[in-house]
C-alpha positions in Angstrom: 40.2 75.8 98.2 40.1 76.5 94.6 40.7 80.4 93.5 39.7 81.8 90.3 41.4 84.6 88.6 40.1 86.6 85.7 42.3 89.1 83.6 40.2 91.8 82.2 41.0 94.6 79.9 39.3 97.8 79.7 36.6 98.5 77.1 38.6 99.7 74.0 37.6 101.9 71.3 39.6 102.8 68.0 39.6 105.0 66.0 41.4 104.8 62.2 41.6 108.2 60.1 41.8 108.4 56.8 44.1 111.5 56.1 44.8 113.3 59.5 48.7 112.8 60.2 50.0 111.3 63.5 51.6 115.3 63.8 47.8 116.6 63.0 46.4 114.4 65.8 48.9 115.2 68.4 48.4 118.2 68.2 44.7 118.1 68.3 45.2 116.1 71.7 47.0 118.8 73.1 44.6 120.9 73.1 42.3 118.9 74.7 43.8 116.1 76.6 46.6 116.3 79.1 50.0 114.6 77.6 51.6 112.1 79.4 55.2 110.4 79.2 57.6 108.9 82.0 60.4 108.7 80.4 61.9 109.7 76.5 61.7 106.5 75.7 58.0 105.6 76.4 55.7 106.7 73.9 53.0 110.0 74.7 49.7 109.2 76.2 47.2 111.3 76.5 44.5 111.3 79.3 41.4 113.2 78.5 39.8 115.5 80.1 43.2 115.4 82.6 45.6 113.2 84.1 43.8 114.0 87.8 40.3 112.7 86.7 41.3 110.4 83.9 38.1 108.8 81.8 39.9 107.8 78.8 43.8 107.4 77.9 44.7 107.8 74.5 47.7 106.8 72.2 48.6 106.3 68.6 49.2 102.7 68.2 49.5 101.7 64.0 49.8 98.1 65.3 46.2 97.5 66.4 44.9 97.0 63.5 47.1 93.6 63.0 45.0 92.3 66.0 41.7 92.5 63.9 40.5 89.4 61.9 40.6 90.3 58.2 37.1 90.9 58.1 37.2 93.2 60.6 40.0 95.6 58.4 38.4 95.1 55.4 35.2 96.5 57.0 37.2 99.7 57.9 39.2 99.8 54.8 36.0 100.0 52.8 35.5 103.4 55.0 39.0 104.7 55.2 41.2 103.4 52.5 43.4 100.6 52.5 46.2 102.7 54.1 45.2 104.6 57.1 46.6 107.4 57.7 46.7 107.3 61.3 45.1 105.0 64.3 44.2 105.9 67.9 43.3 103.3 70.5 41.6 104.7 73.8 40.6 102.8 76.3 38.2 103.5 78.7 38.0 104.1 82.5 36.0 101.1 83.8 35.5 101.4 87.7 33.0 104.6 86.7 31.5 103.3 83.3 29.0 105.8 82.9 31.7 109.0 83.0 34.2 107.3 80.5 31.5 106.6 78.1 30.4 110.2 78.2 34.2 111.0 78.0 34.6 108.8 74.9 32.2 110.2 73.3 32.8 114.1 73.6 36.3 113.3 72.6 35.4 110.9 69.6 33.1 113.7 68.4 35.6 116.4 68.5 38.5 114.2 66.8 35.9 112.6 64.3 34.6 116.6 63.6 37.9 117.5 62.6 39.0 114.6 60.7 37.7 112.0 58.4 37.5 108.8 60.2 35.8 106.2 62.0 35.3 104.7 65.6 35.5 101.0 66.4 33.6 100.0 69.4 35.0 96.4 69.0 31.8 95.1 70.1 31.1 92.5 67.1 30.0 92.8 63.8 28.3 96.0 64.0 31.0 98.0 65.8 31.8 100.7 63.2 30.8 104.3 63.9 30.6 106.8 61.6 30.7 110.7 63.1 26.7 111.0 61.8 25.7 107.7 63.5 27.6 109.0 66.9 25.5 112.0 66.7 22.6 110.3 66.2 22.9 107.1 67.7 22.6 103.5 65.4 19.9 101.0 65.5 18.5 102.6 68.9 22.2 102.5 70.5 24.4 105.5 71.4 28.5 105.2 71.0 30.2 103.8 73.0 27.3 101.6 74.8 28.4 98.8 73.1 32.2 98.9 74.4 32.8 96.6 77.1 35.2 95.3 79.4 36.9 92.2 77.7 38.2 89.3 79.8 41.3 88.0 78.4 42.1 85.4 80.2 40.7 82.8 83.7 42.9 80.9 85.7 41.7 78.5 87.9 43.2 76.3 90.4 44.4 75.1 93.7 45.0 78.2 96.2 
């Protein structure tokens, strides 16, 4: 019998500041979202609106950006500056699509209200957000409709 095996991810947005501090945005999360961390060592999530009805987990991850083409910085370096000044990568509940969109959004707009910055979607070559085109949607589409679930890898075989 041969089995297949896909290894999904869950839609991803990110968003890339261009002067809010990694201090500034913690603090905005924590008034917001609900902070979470097993151990010292682990770095702080955040899951928004609350870790008992979680639509979107949050974290400051710098590194993200080195997983984007060079195209793809470049586009958000145009927007931001060459040296971000902070990056957040949330990623969105995916068994109820419709709730972590909405919850994407409503946080997005409150972080992208108080700082300068932009969303990524990751959705292609159009996947850049500004605050004005998330209140008034882009080409017809609102943010986050674009993000998706991302299959990473399929393994077939023998089972």
């Amino acid at each position: 019998m041969k089995t297949t095996t896909v290894v999904k991810t869950p839609p991803i947005v990110v968003l890339v500041f261009a002067v809010a501090t990694p201090r500034e945005l913690t603090a905005a999360l924590d008034e917001v979202a609900q902070p979470l961390q097993f151990t010292n060592s682990d770095p702080v999530e955040w899951c928004f609106p609350s870790t008992e009805k979680v639509r979107v987990s949050i974290r400051l991850d710098e590194g993200v950006l080195q997983t984007y083409r060079e195209d793809e910085r470049e586009r958000i370096f145009a927007l931001v500056g060459k040296q971000p000044s902070a990056v957040l990568k949330l990623a969105l509940h995916w068994r109820i699509p419709q709730e972590g969109h909405y919850a994407t959004r409503v946080l997005v707009e409150h972080l992208l209200g108080r700082f300068y910055g932009v969303a990524d979607d990751r959705s292609g070559e159009d996947s850049i957000w500004t605050i004005e085109q998330i209140r008034n949607t882009k080409d017809g589409m609102s943010f986050p409709d674009k993000a998706d679930v991302r299959i990473v890898q399929t393994y077939s075989g023998d089972g």
